[in-house]
N, C-alpha and C positions, 0 to 999 in steps of 0.2 A: 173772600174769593173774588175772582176777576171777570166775573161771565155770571148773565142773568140766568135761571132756569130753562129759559127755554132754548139758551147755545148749548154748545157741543162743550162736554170739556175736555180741556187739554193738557195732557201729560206728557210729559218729558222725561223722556230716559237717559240716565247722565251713566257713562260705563264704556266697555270694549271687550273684547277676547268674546272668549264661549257665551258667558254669561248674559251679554246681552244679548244675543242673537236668539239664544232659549228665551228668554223674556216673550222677543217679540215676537217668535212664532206664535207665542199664548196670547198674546194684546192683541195682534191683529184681527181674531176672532170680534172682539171687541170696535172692531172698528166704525160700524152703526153707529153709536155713542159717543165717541171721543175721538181727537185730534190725535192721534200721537206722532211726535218727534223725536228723533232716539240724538243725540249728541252723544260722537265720539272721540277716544282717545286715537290722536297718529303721530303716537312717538314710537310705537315699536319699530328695533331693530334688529329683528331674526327674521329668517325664512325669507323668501321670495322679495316680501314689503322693506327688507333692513337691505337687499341687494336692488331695489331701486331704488332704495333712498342714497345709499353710496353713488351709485351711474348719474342718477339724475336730478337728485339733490329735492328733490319732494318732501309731500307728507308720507307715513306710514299707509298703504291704503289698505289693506288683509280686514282689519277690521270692518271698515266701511263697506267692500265685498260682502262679506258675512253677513252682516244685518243687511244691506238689500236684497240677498237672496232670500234671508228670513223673511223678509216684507212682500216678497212674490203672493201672488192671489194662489189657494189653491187649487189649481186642475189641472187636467196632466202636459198642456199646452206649456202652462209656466212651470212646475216640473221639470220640462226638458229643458229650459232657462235657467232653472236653479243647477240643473247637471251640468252644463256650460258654464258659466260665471264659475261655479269651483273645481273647474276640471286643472287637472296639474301634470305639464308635460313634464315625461322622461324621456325624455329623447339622450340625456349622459352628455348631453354638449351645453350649449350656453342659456336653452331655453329650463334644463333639466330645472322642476323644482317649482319652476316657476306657473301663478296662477291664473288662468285667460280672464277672471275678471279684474285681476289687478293690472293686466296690460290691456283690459278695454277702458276701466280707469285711468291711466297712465296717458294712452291715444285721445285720452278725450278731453283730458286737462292742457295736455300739449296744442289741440285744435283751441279749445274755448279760454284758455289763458287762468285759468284758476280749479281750484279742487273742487270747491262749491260749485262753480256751472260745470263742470265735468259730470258730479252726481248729477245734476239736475237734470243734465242732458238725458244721461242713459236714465234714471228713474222716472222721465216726463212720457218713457214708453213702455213703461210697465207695468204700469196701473197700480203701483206700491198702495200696500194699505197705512203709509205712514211716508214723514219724510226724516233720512238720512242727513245729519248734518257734521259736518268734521269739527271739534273742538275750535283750530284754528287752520290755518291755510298754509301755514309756514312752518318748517322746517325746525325738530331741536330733539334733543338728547334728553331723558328723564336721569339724575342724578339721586346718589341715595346717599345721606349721611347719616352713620349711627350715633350710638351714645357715647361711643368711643373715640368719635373724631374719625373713624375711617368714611373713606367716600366710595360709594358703588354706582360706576357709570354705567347706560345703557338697561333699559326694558329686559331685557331677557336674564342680566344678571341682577337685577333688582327683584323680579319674579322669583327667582330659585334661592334667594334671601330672606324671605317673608315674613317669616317667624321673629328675624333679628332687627326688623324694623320699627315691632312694637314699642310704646312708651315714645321714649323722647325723641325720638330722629326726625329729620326732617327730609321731605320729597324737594327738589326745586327742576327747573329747567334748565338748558345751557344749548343756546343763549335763550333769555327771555325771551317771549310771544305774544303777541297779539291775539285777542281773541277774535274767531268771525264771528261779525255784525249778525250774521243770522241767527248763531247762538245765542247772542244775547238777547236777541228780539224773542226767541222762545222762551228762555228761560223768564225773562219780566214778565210774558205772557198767560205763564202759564196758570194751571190750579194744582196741581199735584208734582212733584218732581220725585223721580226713582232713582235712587242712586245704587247702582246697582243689580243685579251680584254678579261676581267677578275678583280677580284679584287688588286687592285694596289697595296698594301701594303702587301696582304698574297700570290697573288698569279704571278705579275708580276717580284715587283722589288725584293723579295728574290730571283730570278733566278739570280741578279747580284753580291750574294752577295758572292760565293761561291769564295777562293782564285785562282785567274789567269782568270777569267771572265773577266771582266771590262778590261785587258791585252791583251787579246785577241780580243776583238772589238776592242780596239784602234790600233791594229795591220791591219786591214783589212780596206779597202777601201769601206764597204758594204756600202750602204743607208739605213737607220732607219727607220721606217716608225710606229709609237704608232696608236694601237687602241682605240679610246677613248669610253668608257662607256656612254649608252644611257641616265641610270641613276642611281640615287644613294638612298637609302637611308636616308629621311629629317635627320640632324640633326639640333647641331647649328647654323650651319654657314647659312646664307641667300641663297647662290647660290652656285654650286659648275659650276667650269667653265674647259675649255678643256685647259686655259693655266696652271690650278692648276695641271694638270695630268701631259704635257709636264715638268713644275718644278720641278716638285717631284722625274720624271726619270734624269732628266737633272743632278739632285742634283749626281747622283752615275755617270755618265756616264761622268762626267766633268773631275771626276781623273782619264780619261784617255784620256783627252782630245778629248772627241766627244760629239753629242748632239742629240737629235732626230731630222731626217731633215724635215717630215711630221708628219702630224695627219690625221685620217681617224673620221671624227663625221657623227652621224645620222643628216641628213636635215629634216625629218618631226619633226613638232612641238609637245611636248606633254604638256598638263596638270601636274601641282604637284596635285595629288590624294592620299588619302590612304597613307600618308609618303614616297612616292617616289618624288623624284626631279628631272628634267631632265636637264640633264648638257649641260650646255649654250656654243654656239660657239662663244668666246668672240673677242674683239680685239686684243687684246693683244699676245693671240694666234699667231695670223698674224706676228708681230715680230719676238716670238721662235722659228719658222720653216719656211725650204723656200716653204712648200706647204701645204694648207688645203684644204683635200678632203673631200669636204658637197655632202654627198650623201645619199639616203633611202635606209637605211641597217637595218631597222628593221620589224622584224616579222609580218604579219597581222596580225594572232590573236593575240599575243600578244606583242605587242608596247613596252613594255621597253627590249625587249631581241632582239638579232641581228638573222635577219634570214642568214643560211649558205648561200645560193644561192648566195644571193643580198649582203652579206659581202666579200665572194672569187672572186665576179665578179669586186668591187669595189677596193681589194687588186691586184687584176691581172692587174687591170688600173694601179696601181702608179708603179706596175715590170716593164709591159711593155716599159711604157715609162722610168722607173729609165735604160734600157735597153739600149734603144736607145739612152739615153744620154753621154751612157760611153766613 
């Protein structure tokens, strides 16, 4: 590990969409203890974020929105902060749709000249229990090619593909990226890295794809630790299982010689219902990594989504101890 006992240690949450944002409502609890940095993915191109990145040629910002609002303090002061940053006019004209903190992001990247001092700016007044950092800075398309040779361009049609991206295919960007420097200084930094939960193909392993990524883990002695997804999506495949998720990452993180050392799966059992599948803690798993952690981390009401609480309590298990092992 990177930090004597007596520092603060520091995790990094590598992800995008819902699933981080759920994270770090639960980490932030946690924040007494630990550093955390969330790194995001901004290549999506739907909604609000895929109509500024067409106007103004940006990063994706929705995600980044998202987790600083997750990083708000809780009282009802910031509260009414979190109801602003994801408020979304309807007005049915040109604002319709769109979300005021991805145009307070937008104003402030335009003022400070980059994405990174744009967060910085707004999150330097908010007392965030963590810091927001974007993948990279610059502008590009997530690209999906199957086993087949066909190509799926674009975040949102890669997302709705998921299932057919298992096995051999590969993720790239278009055009290659740069990674921000800030990123990477976390990531070397860190002691624990979460990769995840989230959609693995649009919204986990583009976070590695960015040039000097994958570099930079293998530079650091951190511990891995993947979130695996509750569920998935029925497609063709008969089952989807936690070692297909560990693979999939393993695939990018090998050319730098690392590998995921845990997995975190849900332990309650659920039904396939309504086209959702629930992804199997299989054997084989057991091999890929030196620890699976089966534990109930998901939601009461509703069972395929990870509840924050019972996911950051569950994550703070594998620190503590990757802690004590140093």
């Amino acid at each position: 590990m990177n930090v004597d006992s007596s520092d603060r240690v520091r995790v990094v949450t590598i992800g995008g969409g819902t699933g981080s944002s759920v994270l770090l409502r639960g980490l932030k609890r946690y924040a007494d203890r630990i550093d955390i940095t969330a790194i995001l993915t901004t290549f999506d191109d739907g909604g609000s974020s895929g109509r500024l990145r067409d106007e103004f040629g940006v990063p994706a910002l929705g995600d980044l929105r998202r987790c600083i609002a997750a990083l708000l303090p809780e009282d009802a002061e910031d509260s009414a902060v979190e109801v602003m940053l994801e408020h979304r006019f309807s007005s049915g004209g040109l604002m319709d749709g769109h979300s005021l903190g991805n145009l307070m992001l937008l104003g402030a990247m335009q003022r400070r000249g980059s994405l990174s001092d744009a967060i910085d700016s707004i999150a330097s007044s908010l007392n965030l229990a963590g810091r927001v950092v974007p993948v990279s800075d610059e502008p590009s398309h997530l690209c999906g090619e199957l086993e087949d040779g066909t190509v799926i361009q674009g975040e949102s049609a890669i997302g709705e593909r998921n299932e057919e991206l298992f096995g051999a295919s590969r993720i790239s960007l278009d055009p290659p990226v740069s990674a921000n420097p800030d990123a990477l200084t976390a990531i070397r930094n860190a002691d624990v890295v979460v990769l995840g939960p989230g959609d693995l193909f649009a919204s986990v392993i583009p976070n590695l794809l960015p040039d000097g990524v994958i570099e930079a883990i293998s530079q650091t002695s951190c511990r891995i630790i993947q979130v695996c997804n509750i569920a998935m999506k029925a497609g063709e495949a008969d089952t989807y299982a936690a070692s297909d998720f560990v693979k999939s990452v393993n695939r990018y993180l090998r050319k730098g010689d690392k590998r995921v050392d845990a997995i975190l799966v849900n332990k309650l059992e659920l039904r396939t219902t309504q086209g959702i599948r629930p992804v199997e803690c299989d054997d084989e798993v057991r091999v890929l990594v030196d620890n699976v952690l089966a534990r109930r981390v998901s939601d009461e009401t509703n069972p395929r989504r990870h509840d924050s609480n019972k996911l950051a309590a569950a994550v703070m298990e594998y620190v503590e101890a990757a802690i004590e092992r140093r």
